[in-house]
mmCIF file as Biopython writes it, N, C-alpha, C and O atoms, coordinates in Angstrom:
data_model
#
loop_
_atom_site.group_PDB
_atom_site.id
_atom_site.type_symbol
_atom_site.label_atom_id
_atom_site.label_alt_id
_atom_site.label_comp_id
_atom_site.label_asym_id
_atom_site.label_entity_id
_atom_site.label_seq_id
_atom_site.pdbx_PDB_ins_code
_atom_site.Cartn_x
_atom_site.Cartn_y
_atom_site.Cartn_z
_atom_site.occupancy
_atom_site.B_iso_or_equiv
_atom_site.auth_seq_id
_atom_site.auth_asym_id
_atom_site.pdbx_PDB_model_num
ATOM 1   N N  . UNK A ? 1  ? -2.532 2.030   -29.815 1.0 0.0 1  A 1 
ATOM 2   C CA . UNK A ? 1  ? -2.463 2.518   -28.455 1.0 0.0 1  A 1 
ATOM 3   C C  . UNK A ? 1  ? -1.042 3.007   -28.196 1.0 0.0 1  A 1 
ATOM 4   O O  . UNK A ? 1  ? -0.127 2.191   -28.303 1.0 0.0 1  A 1 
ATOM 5   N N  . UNK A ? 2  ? -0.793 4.219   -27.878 1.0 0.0 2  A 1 
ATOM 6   C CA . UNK A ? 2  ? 0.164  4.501   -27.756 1.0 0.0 2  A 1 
ATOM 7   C C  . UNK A ? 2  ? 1.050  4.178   -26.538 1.0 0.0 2  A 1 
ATOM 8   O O  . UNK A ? 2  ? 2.264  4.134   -26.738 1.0 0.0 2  A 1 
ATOM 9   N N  . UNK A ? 3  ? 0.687  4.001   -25.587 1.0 0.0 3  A 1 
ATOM 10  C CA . UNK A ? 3  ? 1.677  3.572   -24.316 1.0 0.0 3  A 1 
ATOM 11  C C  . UNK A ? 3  ? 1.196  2.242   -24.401 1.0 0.0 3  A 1 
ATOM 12  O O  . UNK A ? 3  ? 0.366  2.040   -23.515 1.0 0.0 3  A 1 
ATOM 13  N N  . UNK A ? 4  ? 1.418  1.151   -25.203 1.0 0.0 4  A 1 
ATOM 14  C CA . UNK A ? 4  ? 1.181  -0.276  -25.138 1.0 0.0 4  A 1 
ATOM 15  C C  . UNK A ? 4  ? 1.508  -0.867  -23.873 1.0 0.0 4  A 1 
ATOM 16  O O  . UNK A ? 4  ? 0.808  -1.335  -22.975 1.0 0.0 4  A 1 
ATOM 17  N N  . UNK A ? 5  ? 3.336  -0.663  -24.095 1.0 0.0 5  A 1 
ATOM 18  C CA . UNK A ? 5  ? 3.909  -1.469  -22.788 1.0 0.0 5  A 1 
ATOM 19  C C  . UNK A ? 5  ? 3.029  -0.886  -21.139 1.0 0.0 5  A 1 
ATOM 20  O O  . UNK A ? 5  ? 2.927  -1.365  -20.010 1.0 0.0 5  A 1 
ATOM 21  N N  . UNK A ? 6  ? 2.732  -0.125  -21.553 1.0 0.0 6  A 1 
ATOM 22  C CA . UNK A ? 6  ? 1.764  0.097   -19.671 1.0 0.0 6  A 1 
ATOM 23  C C  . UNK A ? 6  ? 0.558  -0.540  -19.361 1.0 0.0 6  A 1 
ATOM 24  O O  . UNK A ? 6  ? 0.209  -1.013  -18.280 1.0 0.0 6  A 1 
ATOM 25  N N  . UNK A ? 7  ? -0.308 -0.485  -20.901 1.0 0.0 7  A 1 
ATOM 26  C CA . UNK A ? 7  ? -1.196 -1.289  -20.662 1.0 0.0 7  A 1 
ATOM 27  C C  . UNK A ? 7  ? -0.971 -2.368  -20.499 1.0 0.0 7  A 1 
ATOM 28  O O  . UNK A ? 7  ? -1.630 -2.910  -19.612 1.0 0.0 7  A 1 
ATOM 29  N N  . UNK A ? 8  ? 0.141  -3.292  -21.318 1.0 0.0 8  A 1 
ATOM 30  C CA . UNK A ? 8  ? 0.073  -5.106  -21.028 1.0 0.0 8  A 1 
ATOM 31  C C  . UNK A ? 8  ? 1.014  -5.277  -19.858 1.0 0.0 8  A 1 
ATOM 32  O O  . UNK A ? 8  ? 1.022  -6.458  -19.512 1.0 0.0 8  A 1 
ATOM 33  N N  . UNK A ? 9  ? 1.818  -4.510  -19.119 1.0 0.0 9  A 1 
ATOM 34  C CA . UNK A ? 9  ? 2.782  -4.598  -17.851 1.0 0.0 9  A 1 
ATOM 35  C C  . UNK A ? 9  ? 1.572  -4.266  -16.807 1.0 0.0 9  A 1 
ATOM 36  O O  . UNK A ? 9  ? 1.403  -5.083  -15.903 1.0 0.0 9  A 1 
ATOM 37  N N  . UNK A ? 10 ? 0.952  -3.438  -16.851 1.0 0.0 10 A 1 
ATOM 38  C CA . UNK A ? 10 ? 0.500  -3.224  -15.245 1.0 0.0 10 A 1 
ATOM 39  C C  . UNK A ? 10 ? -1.468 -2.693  -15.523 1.0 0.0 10 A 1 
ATOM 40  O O  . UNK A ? 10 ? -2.202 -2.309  -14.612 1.0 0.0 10 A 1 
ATOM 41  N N  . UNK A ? 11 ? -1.781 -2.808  -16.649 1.0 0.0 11 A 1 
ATOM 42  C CA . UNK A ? 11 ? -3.549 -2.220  -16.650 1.0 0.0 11 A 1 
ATOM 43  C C  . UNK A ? 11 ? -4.328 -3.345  -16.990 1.0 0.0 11 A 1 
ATOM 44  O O  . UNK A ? 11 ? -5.411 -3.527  -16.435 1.0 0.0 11 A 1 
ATOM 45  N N  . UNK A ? 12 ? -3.813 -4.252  -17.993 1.0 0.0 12 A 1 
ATOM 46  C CA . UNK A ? 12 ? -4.557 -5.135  -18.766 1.0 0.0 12 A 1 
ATOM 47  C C  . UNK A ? 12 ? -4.831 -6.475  -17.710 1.0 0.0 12 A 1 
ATOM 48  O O  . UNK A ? 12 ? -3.893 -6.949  -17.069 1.0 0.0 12 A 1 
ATOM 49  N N  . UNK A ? 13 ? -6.364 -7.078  -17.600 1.0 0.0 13 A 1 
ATOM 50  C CA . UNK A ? 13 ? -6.738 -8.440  -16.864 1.0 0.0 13 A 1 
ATOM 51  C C  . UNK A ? 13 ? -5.148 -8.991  -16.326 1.0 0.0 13 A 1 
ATOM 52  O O  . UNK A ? 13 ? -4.287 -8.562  -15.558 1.0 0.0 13 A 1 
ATOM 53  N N  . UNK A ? 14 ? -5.250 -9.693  -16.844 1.0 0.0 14 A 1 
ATOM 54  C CA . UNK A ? 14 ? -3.697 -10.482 -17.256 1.0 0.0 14 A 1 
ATOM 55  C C  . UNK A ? 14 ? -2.810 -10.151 -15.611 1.0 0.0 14 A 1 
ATOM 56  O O  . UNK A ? 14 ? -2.792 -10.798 -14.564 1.0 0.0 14 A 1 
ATOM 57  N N  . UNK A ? 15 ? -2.051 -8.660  -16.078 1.0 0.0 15 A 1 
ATOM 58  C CA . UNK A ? 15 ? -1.276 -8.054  -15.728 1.0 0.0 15 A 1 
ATOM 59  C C  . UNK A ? 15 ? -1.918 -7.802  -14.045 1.0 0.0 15 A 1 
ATOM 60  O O  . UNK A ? 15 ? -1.189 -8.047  -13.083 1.0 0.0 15 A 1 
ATOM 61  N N  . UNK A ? 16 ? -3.216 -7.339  -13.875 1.0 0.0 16 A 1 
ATOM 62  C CA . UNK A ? 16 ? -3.399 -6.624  -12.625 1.0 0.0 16 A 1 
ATOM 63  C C  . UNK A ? 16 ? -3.737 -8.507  -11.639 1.0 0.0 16 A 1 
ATOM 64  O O  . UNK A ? 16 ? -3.348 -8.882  -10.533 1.0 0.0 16 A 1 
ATOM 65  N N  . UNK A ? 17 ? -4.515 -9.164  -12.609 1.0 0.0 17 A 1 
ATOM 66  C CA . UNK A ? 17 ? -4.568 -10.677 -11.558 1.0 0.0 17 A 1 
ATOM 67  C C  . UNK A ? 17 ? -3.044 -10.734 -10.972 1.0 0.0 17 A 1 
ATOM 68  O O  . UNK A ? 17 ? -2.973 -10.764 -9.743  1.0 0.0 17 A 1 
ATOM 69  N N  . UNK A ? 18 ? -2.154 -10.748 -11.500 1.0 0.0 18 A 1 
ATOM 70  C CA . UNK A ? 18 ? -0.712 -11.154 -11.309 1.0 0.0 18 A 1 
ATOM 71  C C  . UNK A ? 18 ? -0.060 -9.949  -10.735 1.0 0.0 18 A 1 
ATOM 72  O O  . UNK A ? 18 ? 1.153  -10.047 -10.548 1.0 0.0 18 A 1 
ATOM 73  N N  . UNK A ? 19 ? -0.650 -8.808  -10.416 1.0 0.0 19 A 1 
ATOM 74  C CA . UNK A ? 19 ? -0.052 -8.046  -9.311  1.0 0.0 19 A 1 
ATOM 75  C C  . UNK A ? 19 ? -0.885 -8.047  -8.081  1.0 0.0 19 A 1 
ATOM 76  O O  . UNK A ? 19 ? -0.542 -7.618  -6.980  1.0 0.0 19 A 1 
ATOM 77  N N  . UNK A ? 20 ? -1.615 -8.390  -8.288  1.0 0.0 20 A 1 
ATOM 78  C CA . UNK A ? 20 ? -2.481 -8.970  -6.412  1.0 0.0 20 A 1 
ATOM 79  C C  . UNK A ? 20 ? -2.005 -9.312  -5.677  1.0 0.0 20 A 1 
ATOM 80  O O  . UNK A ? 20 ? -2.236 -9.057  -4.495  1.0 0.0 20 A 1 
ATOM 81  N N  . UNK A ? 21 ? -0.828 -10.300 -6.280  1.0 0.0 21 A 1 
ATOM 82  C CA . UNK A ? 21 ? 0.323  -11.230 -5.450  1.0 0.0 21 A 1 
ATOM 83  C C  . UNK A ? 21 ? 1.252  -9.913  -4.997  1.0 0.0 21 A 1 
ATOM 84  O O  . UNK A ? 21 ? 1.067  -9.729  -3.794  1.0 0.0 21 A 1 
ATOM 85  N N  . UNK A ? 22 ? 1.901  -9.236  -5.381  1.0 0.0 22 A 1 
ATOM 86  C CA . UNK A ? 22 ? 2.466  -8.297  -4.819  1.0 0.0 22 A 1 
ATOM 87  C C  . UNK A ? 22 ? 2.105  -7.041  -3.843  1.0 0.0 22 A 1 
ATOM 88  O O  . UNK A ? 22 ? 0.950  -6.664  -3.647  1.0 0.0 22 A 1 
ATOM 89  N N  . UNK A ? 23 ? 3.054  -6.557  -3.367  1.0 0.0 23 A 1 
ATOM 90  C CA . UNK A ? 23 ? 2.789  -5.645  -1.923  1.0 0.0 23 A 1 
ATOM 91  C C  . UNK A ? 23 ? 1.718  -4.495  -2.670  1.0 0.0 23 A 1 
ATOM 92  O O  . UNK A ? 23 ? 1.791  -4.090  -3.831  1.0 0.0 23 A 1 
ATOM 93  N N  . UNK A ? 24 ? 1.126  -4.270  -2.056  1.0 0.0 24 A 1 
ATOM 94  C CA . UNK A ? 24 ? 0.134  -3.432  -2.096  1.0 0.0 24 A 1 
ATOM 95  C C  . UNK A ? 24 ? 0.970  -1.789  -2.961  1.0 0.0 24 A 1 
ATOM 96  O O  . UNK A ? 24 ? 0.635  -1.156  -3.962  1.0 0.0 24 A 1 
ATOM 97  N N  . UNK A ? 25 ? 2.008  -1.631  -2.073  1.0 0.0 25 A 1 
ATOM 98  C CA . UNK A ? 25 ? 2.689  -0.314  -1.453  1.0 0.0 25 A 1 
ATOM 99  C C  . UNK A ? 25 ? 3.309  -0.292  -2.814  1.0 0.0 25 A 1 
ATOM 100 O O  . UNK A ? 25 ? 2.988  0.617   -3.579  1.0 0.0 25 A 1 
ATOM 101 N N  . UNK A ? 26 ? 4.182  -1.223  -3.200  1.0 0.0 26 A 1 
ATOM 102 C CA . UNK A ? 26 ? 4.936  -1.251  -4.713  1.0 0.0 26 A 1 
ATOM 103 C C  . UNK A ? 26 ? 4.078  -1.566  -5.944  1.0 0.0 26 A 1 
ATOM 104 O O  . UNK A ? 26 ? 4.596  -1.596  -7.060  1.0 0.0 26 A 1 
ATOM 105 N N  . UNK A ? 27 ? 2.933  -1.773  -5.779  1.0 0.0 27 A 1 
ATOM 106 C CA . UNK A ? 27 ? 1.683  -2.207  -7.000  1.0 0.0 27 A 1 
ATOM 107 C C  . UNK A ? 27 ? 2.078  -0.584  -7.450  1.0 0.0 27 A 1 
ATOM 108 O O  . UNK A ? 27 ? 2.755  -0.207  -8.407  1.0 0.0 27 A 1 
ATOM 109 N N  . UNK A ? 28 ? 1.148  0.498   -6.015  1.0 0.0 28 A 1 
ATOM 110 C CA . UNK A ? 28 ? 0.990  1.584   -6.268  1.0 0.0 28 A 1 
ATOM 111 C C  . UNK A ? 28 ? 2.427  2.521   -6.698  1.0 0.0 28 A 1 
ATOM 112 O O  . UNK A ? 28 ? 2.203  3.256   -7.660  1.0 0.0 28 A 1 
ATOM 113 N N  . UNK A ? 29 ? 3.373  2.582   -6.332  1.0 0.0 29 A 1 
ATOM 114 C CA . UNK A ? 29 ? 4.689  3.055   -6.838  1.0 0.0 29 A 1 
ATOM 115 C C  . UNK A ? 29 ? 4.911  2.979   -8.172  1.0 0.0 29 A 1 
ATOM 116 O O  . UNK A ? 29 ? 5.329  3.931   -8.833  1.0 0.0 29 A 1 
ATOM 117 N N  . UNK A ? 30 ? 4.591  1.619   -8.728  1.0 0.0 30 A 1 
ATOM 118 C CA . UNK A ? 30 ? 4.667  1.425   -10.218 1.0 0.0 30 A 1 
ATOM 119 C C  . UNK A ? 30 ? 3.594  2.081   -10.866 1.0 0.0 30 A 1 
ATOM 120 O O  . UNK A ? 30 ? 3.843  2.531   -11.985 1.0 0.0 30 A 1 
ATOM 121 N N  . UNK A ? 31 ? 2.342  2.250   -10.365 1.0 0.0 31 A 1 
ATOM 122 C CA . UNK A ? 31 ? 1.647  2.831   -11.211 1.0 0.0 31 A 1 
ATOM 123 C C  . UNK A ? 31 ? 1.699  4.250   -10.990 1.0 0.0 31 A 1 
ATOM 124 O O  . UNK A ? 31 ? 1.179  4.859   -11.926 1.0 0.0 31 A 1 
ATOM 125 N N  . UNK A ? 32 ? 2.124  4.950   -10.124 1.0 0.0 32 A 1 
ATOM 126 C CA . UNK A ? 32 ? 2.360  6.041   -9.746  1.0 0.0 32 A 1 
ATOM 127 C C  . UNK A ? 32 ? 3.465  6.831   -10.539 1.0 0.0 32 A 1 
ATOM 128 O O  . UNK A ? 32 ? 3.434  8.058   -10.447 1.0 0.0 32 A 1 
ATOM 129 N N  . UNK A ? 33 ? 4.658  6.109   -11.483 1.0 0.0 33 A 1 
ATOM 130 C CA . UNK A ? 33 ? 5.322  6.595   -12.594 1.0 0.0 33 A 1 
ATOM 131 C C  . UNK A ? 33 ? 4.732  7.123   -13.489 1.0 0.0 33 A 1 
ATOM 132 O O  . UNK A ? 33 ? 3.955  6.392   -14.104 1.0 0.0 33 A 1 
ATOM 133 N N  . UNK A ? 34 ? 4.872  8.920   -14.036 1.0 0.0 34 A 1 
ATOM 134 C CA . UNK A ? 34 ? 4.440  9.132   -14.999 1.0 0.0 34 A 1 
ATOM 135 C C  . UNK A ? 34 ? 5.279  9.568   -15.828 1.0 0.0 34 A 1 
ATOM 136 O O  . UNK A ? 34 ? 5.689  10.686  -16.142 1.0 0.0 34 A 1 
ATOM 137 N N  . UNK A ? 35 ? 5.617  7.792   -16.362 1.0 0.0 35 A 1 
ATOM 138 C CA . UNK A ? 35 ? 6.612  8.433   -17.275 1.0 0.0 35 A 1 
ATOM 139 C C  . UNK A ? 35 ? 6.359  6.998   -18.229 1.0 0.0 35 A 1 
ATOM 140 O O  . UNK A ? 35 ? 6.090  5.824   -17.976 1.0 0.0 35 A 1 
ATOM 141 N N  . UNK A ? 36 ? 6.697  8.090   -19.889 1.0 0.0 36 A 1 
ATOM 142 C CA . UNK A ? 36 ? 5.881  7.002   -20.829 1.0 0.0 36 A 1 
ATOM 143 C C  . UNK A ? 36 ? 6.608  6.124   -21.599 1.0 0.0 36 A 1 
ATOM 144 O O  . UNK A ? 36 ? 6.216  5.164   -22.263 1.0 0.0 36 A 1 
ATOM 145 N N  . UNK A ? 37 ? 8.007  6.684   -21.387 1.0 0.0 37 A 1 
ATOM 146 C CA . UNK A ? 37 ? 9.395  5.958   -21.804 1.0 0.0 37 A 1 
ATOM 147 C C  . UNK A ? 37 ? 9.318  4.995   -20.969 1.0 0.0 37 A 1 
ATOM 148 O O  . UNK A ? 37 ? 8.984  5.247   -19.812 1.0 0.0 37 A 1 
ATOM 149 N N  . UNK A ? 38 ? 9.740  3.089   -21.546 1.0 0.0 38 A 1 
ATOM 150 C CA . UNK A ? 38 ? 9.740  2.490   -20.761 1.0 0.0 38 A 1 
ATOM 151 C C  . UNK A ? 38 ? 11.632 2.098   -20.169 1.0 0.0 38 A 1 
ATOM 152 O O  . UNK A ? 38 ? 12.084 1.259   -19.390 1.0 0.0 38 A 1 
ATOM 153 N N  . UNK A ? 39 ? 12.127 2.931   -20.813 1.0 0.0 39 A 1 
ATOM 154 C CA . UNK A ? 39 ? 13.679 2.613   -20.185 1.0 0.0 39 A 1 
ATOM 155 C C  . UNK A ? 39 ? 13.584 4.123   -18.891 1.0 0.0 39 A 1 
ATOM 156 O O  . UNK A ? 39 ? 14.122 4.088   -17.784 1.0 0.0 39 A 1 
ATOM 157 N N  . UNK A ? 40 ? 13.069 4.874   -19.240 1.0 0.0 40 A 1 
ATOM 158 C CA . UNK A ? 40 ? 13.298 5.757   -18.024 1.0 0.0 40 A 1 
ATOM 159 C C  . UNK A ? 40 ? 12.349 5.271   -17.123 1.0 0.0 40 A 1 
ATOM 160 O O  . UNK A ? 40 ? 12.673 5.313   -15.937 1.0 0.0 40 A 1 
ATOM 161 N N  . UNK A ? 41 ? 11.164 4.783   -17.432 1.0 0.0 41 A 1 
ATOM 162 C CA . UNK A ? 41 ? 9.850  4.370   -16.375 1.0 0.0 41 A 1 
ATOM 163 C C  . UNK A ? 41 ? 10.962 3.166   -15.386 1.0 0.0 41 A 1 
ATOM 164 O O  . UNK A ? 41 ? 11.161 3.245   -14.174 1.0 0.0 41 A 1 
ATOM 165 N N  . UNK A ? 42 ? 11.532 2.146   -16.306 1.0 0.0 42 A 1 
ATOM 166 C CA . UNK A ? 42 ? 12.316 1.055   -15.247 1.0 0.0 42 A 1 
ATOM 167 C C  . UNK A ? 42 ? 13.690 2.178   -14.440 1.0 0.0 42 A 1 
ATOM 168 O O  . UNK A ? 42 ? 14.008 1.847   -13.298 1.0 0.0 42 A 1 
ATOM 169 N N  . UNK A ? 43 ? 14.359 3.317   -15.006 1.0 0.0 43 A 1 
ATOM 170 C CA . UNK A ? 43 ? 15.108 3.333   -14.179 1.0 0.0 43 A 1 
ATOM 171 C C  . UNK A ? 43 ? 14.413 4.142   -13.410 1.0 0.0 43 A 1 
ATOM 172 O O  . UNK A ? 43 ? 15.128 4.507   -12.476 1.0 0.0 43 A 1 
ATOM 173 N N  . UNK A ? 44 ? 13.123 4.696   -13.347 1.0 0.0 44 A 1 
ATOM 174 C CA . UNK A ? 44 ? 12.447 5.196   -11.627 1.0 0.0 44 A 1 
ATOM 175 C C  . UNK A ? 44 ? 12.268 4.262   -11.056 1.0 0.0 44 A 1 
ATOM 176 O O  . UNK A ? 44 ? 12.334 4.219   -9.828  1.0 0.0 44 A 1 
ATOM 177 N N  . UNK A ? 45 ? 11.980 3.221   -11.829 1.0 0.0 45 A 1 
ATOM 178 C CA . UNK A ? 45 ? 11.581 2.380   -10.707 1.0 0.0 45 A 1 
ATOM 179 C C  . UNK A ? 45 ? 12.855 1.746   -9.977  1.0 0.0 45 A 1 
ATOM 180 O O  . UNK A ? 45 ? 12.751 1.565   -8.764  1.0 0.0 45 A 1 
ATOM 181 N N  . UNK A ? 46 ? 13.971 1.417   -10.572 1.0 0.0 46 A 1 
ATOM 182 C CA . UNK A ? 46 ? 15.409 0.867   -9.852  1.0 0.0 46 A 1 
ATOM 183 C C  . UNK A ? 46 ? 15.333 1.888   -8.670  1.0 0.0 46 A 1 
ATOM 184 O O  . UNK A ? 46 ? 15.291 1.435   -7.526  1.0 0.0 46 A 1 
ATOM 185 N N  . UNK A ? 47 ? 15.309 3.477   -8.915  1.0 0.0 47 A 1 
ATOM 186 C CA . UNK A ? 47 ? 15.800 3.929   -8.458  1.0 0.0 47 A 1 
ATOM 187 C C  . UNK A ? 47 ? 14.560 4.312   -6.972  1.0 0.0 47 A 1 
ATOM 188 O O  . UNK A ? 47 ? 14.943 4.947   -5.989  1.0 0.0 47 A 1 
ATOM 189 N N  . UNK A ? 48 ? 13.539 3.937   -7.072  1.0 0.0 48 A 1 
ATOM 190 C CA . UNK A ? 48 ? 12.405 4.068   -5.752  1.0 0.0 48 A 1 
ATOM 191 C C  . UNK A ? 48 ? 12.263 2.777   -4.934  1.0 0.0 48 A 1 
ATOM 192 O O  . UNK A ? 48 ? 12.111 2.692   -3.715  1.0 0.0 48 A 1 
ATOM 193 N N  . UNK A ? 49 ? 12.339 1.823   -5.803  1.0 0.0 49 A 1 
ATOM 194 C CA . UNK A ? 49 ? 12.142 0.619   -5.295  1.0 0.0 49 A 1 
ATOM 195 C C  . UNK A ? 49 ? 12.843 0.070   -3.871  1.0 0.0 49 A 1 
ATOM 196 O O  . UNK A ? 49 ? 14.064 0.210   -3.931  1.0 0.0 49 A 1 
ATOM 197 N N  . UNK A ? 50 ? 12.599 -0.244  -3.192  1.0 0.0 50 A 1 
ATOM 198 C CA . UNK A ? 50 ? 14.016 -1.101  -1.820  1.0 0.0 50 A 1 
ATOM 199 C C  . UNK A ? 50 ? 14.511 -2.084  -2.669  1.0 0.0 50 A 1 
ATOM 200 O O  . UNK A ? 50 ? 13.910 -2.708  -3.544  1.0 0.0 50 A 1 
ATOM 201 N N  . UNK A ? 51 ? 15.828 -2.165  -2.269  1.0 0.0 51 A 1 
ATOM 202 C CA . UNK A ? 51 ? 16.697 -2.740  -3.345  1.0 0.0 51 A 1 
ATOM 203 C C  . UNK A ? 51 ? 16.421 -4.620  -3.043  1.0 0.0 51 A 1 
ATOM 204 O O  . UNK A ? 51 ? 16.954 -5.450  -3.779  1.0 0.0 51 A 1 
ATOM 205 N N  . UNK A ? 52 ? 15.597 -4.984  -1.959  1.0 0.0 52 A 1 
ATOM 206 C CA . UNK A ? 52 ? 15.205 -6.614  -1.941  1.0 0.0 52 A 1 
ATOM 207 C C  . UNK A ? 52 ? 14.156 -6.680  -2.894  1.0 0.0 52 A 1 
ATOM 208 O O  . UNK A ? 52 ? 14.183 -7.692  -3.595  1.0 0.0 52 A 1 
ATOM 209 N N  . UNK A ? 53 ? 13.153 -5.798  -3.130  1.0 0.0 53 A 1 
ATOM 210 C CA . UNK A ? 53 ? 12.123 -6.016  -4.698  1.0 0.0 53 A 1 
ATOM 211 C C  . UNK A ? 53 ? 12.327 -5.747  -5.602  1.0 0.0 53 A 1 
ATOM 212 O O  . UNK A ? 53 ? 11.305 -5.437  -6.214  1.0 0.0 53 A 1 
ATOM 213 N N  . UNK A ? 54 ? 13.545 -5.632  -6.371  1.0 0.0 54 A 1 
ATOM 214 C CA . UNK A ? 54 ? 13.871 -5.068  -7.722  1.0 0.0 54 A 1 
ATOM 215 C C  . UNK A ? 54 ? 14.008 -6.390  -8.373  1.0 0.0 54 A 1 
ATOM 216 O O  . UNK A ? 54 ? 13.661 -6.751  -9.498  1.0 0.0 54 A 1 
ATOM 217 N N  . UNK A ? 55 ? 14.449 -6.871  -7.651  1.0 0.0 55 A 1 
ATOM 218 C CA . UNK A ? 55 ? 14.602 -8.390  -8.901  1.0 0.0 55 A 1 
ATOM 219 C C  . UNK A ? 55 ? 12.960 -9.036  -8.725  1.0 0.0 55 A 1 
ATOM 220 O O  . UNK A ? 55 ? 12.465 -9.848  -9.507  1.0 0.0 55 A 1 
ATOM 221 N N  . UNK A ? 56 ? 12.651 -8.777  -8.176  1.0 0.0 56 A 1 
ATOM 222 C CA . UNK A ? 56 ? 10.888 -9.903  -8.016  1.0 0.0 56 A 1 
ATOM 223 C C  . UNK A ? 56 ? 10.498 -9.082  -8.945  1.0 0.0 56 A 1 
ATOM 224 O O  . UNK A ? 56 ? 10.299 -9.588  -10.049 1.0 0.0 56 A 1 
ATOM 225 N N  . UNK A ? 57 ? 10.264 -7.521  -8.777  1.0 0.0 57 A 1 
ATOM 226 C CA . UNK A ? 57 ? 9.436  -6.825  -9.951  1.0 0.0 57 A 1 
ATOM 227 C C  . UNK A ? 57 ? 9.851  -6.437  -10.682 1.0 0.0 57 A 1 
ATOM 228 O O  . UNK A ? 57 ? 9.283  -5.409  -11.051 1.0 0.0 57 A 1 
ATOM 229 N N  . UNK A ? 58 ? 10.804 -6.743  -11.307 1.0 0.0 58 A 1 
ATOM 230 C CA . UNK A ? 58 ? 12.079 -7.351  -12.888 1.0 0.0 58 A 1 
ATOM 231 C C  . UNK A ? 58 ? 11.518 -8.555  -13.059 1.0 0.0 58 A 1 
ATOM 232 O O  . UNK A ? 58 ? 10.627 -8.674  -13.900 1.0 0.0 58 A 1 
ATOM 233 N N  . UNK A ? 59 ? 11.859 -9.438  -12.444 1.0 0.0 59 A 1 
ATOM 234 C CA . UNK A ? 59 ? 11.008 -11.028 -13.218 1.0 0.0 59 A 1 
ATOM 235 C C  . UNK A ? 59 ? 9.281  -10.900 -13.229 1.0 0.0 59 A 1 
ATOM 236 O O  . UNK A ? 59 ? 8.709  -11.339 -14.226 1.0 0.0 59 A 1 
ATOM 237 N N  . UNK A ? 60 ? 8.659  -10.447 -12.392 1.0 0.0 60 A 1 
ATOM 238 C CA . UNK A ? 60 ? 7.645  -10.417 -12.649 1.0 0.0 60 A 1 
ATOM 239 C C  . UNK A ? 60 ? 7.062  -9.643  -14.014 1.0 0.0 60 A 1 
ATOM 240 O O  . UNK A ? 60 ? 5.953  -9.947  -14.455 1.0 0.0 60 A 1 
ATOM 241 N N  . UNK A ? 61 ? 7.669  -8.892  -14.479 1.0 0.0 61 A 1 
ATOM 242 C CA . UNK A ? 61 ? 7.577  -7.380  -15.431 1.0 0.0 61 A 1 
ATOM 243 C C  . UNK A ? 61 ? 7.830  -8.217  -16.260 1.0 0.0 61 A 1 
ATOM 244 O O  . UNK A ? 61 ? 6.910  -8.026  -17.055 1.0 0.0 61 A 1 
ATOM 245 N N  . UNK A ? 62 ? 8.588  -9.255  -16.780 1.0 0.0 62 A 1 
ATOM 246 C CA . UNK A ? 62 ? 9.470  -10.468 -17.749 1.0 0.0 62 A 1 
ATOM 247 C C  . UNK A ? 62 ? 8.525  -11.518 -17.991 1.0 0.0 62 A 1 
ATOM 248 O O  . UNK A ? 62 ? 8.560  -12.131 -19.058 1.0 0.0 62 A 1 
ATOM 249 N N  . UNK A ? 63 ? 7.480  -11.848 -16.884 1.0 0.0 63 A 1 
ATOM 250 C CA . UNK A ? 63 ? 6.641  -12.632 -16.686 1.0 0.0 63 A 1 
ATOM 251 C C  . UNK A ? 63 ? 5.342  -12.272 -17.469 1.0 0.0 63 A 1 
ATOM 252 O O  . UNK A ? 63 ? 4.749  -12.911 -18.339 1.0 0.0 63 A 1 
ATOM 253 N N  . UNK A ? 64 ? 5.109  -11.212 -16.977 1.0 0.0 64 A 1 
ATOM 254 C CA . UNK A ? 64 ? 3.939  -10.418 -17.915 1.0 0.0 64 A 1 
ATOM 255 C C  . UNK A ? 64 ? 4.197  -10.103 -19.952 1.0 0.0 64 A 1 
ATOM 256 O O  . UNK A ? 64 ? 3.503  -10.341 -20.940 1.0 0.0 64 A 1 
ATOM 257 N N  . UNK A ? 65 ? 5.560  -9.477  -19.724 1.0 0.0 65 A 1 
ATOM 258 C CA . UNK A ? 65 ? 5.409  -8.983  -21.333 1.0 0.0 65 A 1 
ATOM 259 C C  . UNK A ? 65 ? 5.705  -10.519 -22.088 1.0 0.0 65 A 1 
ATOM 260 O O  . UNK A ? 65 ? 5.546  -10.542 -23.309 1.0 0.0 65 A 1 
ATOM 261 N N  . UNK A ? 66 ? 6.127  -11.792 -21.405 1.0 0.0 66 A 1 
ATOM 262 C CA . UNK A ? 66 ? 6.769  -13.078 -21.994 1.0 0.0 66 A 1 
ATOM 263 C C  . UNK A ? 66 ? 5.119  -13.634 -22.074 1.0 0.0 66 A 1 
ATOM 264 O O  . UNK A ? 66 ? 4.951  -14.539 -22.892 1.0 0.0 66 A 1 
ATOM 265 N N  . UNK A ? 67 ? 3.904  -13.185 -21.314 1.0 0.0 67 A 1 
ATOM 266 C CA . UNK A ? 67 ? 3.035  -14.554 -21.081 1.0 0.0 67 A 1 
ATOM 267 C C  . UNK A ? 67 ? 2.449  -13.500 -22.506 1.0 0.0 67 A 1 
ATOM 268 O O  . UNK A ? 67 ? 1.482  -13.855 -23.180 1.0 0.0 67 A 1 
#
């Protein structure tokens, strides 16, 4: 599979149970990146995100590729 890291960060069972908990509004932002690099995919996201959820959806993102 070629874009692995997207599927086990944000498509796969796992991944989408454990974004339920998060805002609706930033679920969709993250999946709304189309971009397949995952160092440029995180710096859209630094760079869209409000700067109080960057660390929750940094540990959470840590949470997923660690479980």
């Amino acid at each position: 599979m070629e874009d692995l890291w997207i599927h086990s960060l944000l498509e796969c069972n796992l991944a989408r149970c454990i974004w339920t908990l998060e805002k609706e509004e930033i679920v969709e932002l993250l999946s709304g990146i189309l971009e397949s690099d995952v160092k440029y995919w995180l710096a859209i996201m630094v760079k869209i995100l409000p700067q109080e959820d960057i660390a929750r959806v940094a540990i959470t993102l840590w949470a997923i590729w660690f479980t």
